[in-house]
DRENDO-1510 file (C-alpha; in Angstrom, 1 decimal, always signed):
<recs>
REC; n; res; u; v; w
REC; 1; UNK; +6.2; -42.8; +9.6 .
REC; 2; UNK; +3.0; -41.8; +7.6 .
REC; 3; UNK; +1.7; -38.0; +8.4 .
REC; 4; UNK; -1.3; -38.4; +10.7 .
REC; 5; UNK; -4.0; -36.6; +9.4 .
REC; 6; UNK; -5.8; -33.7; +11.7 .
REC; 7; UNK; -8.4; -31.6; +11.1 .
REC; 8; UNK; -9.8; -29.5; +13.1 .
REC; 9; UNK; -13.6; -27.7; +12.9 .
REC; 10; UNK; -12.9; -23.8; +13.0 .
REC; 11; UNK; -15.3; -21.6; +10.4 .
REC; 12; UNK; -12.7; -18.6; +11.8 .
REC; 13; UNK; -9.6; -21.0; +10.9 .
REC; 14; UNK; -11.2; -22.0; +7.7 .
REC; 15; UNK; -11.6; -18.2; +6.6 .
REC; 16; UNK; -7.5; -17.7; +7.6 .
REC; 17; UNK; -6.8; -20.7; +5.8 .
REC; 18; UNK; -8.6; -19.1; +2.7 .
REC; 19; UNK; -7.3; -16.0; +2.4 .
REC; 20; UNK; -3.9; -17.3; +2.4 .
REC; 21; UNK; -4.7; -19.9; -0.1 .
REC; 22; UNK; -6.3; -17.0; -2.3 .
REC; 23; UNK; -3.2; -14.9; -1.5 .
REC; 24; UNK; -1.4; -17.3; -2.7 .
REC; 25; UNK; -3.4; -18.2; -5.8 .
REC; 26; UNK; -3.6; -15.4; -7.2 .
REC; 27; UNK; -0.1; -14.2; -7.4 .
REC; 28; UNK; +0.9; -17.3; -8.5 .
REC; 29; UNK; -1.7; -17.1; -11.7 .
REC; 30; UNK; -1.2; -13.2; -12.1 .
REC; 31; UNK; +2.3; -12.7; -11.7 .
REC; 32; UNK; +3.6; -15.6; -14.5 .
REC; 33; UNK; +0.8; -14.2; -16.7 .
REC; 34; UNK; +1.4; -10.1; -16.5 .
REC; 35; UNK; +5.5; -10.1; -15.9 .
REC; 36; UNK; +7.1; -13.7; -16.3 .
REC; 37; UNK; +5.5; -15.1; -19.4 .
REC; 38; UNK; +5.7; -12.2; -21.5 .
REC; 39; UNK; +9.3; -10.4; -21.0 .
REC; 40; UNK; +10.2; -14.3; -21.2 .
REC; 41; UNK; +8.9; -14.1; -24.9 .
REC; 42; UNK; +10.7; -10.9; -25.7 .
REC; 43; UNK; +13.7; -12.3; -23.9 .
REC; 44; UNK; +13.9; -9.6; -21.2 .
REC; 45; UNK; +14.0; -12.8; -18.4 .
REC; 46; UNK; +14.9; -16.8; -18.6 .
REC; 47; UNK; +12.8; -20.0; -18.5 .
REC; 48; UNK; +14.6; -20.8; -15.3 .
REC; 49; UNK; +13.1; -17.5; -13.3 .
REC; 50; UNK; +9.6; -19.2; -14.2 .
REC; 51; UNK; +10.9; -22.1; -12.7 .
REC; 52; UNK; +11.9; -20.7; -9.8 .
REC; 53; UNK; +9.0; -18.8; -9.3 .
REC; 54; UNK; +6.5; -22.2; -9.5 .
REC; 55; UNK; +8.7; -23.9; -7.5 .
REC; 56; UNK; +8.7; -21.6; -4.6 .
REC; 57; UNK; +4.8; -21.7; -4.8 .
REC; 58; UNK; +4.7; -24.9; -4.9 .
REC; 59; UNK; +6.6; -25.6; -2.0 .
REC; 60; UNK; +4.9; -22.6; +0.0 .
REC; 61; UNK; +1.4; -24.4; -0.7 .
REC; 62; UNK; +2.3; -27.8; -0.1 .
REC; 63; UNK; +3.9; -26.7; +3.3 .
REC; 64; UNK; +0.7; -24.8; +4.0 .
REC; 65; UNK; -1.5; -27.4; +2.9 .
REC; 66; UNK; +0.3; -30.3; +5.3 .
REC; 67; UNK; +0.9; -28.1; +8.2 .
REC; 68; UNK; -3.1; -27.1; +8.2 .
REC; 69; UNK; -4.0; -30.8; +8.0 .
REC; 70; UNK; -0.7; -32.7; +9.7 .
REC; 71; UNK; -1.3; -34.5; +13.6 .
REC; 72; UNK; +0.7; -31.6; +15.6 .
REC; 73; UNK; +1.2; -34.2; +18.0 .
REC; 74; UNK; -2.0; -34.6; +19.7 .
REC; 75; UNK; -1.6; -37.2; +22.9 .
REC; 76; UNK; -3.7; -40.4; +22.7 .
REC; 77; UNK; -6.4; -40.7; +25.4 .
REC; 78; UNK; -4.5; -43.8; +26.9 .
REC; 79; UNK; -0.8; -43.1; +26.6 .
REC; 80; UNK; +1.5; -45.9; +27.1 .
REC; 81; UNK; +4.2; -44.2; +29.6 .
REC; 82; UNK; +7.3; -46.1; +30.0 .
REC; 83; UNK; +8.8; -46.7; +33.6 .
REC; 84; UNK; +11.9; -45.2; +33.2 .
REC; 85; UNK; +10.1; -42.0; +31.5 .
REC; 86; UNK; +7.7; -41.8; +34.3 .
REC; 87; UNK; +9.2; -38.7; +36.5 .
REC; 88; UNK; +8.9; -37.1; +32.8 .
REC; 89; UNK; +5.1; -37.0; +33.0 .
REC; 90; UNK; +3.1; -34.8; +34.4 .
REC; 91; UNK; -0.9; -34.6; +34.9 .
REC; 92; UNK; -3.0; -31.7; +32.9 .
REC; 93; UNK; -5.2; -29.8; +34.8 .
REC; 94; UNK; -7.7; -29.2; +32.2 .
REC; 95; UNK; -8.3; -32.7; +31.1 .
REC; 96; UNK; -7.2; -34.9; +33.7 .
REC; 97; UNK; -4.8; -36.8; +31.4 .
REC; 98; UNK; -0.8; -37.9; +31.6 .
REC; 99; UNK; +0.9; -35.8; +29.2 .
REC; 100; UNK; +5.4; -35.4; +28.4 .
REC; 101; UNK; +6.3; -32.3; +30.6 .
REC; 102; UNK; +6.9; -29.5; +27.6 .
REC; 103; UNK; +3.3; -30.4; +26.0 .
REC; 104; UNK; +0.5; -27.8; +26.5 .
REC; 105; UNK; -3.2; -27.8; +26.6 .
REC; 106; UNK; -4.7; -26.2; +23.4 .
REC; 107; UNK; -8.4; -24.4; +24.7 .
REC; 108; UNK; -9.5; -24.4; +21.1 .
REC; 109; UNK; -8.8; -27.8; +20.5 .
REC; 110; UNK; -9.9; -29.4; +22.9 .
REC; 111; UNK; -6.7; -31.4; +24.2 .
REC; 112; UNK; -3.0; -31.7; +24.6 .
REC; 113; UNK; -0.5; -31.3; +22.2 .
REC; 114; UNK; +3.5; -32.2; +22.5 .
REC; 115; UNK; +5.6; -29.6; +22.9 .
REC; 116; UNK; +3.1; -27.2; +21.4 .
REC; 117; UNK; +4.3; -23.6; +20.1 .
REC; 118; UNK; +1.1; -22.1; +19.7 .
REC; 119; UNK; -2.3; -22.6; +18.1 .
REC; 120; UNK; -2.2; -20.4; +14.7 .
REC; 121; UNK; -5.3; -19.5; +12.7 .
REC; 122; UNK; -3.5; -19.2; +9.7 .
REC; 123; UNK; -3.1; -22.8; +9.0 .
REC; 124; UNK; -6.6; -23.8; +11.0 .
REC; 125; UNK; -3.7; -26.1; +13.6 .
REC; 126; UNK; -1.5; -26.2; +16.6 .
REC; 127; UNK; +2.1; -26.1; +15.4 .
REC; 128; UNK; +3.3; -28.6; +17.8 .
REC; 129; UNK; +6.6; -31.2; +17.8 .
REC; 130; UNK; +4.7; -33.1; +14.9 .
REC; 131; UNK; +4.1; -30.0; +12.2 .
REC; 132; UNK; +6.5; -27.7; +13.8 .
REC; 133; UNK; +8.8; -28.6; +10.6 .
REC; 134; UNK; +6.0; -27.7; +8.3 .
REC; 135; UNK; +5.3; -24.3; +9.5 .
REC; 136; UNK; +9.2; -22.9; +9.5 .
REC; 137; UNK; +8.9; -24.1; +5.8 .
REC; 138; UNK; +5.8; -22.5; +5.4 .
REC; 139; UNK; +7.6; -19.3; +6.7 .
REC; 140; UNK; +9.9; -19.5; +4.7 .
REC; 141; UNK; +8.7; -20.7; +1.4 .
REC; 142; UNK; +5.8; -17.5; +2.2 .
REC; 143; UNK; +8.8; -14.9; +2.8 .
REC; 144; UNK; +10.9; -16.1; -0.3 .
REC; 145; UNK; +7.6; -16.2; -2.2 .
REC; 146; UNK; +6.6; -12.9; -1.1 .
REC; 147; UNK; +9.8; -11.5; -1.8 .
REC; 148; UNK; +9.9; -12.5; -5.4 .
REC; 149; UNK; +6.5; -11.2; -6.2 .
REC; 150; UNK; +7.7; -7.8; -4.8 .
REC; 151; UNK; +11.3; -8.1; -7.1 .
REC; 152; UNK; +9.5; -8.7; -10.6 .
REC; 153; UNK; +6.5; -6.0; -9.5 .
REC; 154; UNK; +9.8; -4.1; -9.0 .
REC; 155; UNK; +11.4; -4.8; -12.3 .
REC; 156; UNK; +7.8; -4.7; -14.6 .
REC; 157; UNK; +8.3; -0.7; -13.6 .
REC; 158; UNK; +11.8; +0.4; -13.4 .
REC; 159; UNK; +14.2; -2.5; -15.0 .
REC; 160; UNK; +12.5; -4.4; -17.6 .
REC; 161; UNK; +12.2; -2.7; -21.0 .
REC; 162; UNK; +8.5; -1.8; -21.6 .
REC; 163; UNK; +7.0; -4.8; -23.5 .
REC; 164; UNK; +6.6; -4.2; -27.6 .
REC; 165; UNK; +3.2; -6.3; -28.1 .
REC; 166; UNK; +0.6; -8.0; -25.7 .
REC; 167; UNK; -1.0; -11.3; -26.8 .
REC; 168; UNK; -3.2; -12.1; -24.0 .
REC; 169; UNK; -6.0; -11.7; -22.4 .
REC; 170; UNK; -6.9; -8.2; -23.2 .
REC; 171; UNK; -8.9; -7.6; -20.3 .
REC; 172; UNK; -6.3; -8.6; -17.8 .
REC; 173; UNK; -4.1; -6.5; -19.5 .
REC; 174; UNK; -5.8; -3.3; -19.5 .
REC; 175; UNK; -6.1; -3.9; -15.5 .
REC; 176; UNK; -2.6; -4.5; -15.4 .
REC; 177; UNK; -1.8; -1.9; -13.3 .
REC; 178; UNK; -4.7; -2.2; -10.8 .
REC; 179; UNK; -4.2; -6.1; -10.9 .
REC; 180; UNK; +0.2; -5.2; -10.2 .
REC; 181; UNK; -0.9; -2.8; -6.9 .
REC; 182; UNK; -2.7; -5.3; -5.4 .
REC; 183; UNK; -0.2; -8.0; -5.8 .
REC; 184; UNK; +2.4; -5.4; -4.1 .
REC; 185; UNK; -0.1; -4.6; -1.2 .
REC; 186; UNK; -0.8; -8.4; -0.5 .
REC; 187; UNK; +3.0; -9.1; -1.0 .
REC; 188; UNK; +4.5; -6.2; +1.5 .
REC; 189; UNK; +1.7; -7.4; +4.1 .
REC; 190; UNK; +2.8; -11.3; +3.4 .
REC; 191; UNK; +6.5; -10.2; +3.9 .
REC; 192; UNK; +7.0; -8.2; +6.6 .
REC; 193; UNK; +4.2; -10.3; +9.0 .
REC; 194; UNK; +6.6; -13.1; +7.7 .
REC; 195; UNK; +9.8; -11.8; +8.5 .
REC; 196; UNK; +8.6; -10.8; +12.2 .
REC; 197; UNK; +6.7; -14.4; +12.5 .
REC; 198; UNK; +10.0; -16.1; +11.4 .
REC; 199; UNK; +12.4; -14.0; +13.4 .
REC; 200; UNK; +10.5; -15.0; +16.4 .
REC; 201; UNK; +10.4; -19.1; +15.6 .
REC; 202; UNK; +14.0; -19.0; +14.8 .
REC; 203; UNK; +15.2; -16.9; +18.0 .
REC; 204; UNK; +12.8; -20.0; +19.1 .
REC; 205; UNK; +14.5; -23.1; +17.8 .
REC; 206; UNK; +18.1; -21.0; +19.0 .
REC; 207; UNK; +17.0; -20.9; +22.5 .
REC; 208; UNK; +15.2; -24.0; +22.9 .
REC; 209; UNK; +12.0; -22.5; +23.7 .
REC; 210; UNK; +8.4; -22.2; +22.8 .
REC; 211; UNK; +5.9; -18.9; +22.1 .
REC; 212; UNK; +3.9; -21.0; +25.0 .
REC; 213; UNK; +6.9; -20.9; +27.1 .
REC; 214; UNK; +8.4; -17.3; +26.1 .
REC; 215; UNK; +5.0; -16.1; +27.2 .
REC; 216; UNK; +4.3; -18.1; +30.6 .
REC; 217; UNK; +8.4; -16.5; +31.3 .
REC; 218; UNK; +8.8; -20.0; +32.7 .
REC; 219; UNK; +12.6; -19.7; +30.9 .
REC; 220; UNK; +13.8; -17.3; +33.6 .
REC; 221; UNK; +13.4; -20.5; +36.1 .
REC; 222; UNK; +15.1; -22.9; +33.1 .
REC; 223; UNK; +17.7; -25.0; +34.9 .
REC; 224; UNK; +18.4; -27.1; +32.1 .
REC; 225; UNK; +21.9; -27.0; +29.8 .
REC; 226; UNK; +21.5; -25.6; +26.2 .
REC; 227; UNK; +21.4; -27.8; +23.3 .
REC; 228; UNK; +23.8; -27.0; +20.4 .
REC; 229; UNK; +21.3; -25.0; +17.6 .
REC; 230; UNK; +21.9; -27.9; +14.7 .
REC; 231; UNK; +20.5; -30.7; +17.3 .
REC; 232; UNK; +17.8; -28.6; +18.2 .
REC; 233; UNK; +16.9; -28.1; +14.6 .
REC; 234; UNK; +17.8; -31.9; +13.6 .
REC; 235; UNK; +15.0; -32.7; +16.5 .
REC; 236; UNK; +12.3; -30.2; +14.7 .
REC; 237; UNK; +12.7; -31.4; +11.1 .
REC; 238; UNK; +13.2; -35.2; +12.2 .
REC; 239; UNK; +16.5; -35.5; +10.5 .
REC; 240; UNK; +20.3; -34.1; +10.3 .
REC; 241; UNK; +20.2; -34.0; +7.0 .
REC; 242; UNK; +20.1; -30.2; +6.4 .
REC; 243; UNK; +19.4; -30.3; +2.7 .
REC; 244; UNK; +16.4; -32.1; +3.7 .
REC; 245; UNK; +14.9; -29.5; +6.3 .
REC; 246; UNK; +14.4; -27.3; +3.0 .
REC; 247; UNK; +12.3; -30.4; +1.7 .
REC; 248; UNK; +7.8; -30.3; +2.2 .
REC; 249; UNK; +7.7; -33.4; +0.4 .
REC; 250; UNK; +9.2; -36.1; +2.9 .
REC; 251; UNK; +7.9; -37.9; +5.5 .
REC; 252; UNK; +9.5; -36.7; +9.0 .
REC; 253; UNK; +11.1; -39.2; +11.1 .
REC; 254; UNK; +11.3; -38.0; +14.4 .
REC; 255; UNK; +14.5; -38.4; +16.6 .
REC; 256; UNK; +15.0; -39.2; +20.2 .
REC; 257; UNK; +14.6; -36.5; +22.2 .
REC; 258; UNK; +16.4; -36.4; +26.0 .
REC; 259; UNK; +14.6; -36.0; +28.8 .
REC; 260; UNK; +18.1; -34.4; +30.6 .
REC; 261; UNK; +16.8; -31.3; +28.2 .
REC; 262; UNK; +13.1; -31.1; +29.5 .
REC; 263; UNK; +11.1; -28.7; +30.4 .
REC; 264; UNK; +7.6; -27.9; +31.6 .
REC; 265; UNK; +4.8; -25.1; +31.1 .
</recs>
């Protein structure tokens, strides 16, 4: 199944969007140019902690990049409802349309979204049963990234032996320290608004419930039995694979989801 491809007309979402992507670009040019390349030429770190480093961004951007632009799971005008499913469906009240109990009405928008966790500026999109997999990797790619940035500011200062010769870019250089704070700022505000974010989505995926549906406390009137955390999370990342659910790259292929396990907002 090809990812759908939704995008959605916000100037604020656009701006949330940017800042991450700038958060994002500059550490990923600064940090490799004032810590990684050069103690890697006077052997103070190895080629593969520059591998690791791109890697991680390059996963935390493509995750970003797919979850701003992924279909969350927006419901057609005319959805086809099976028979049997029927008793499953219920009507919106804001748009008049047949919509899979669990699914919400996003006001911003404009229409319903399956299973939908919340709308977040930050990627400009719903996070919904379609991109829900992106954004936990985005998450987590974010709070791994964020972490490493913080390590080698870290190290630069108190580990790594001072370095003996700079053959740069002298002006970057002589705002090392400058340029080094502000990549420490950004990176302490990246990782601990990620580690609350992620706590909450994973407490999420262990329960079986939404933000939407944490907030609405419709879980105190939850009937339903609890499904076992790894089919929960197979359902999310569209596989049971769990190598794969680390993976931004793949196309998810989403798994059949019982309606004995519903629930509505």
């Amino acid at each position: 199944m090809g990812l759908s491809i939704h995008f959605v007309v916000d100037p604020q979402g656009w701006c949330c969007v940017g800042l991450v992507v700038f958060v994002w670009f500059y550490n990923t040019f600064f940090i490799p140019k004032l810590i990684l390349f050069p103690h890697f030429e006077e052997g103070h770190v190895s080629a593969t902690a520059i591998w690791v480093y791109y890697l991680a961004s390059l996963f935390c951007v493509t995750s970003l990049l797919r979850a701003s632009i992924a279909d969350p799971g927006k419901l057609p005008e005319s959805p086809k409802i099976p028979l049997t499913d029927r008793e499953f469906w219920e009507l919106c009240n804001k748009c008049n349309m047949m919509r899979p109990k669990r699914s919400h009405h996003c006001s911003r928008c404009g229409h319903c979204v399956r299973r939908m966790d919340h709308h977040c500026p930050w990627i400009n999109n719903c996070v919904g049963e379609d991109n829900h997999w992106l954004f936990l990797q985005l998450c987590f790619y974010t709070e791994l990234l964020s972490a490493y940035t913080l390590l080698l500011d870290f190290c630069h200062y108190y580990y790594f032996q001072p370095l003996r010769s700079v053959n740069g870019d002298l002006y970057v250089f002589k705002h090392e320290l400058a340029l080094l704070r502000i990549s420490t700022f950004m990176g302490i505000i990246m990782f601990g608004g990620m580690c609350g974010l992620f706590y909450t989505q994973l407490t999420g995926l262990l329960t079986d419930t939404t933000t939407i549906e944490k907030m609405s406390n419709c879980c105190e009137e939850m009937s339903r039995a609890r499904k076992p955390w790894q089919q929960t999370f197979s359902e999310v990342f569209g596989t049971r694979w769990k190598i794969l659910w680390f993976i931004p790259f793949r196309q998810r292929q989403p798994l059949r989801v019982s309606y004995h396990f519903a629930n509505h907002v």
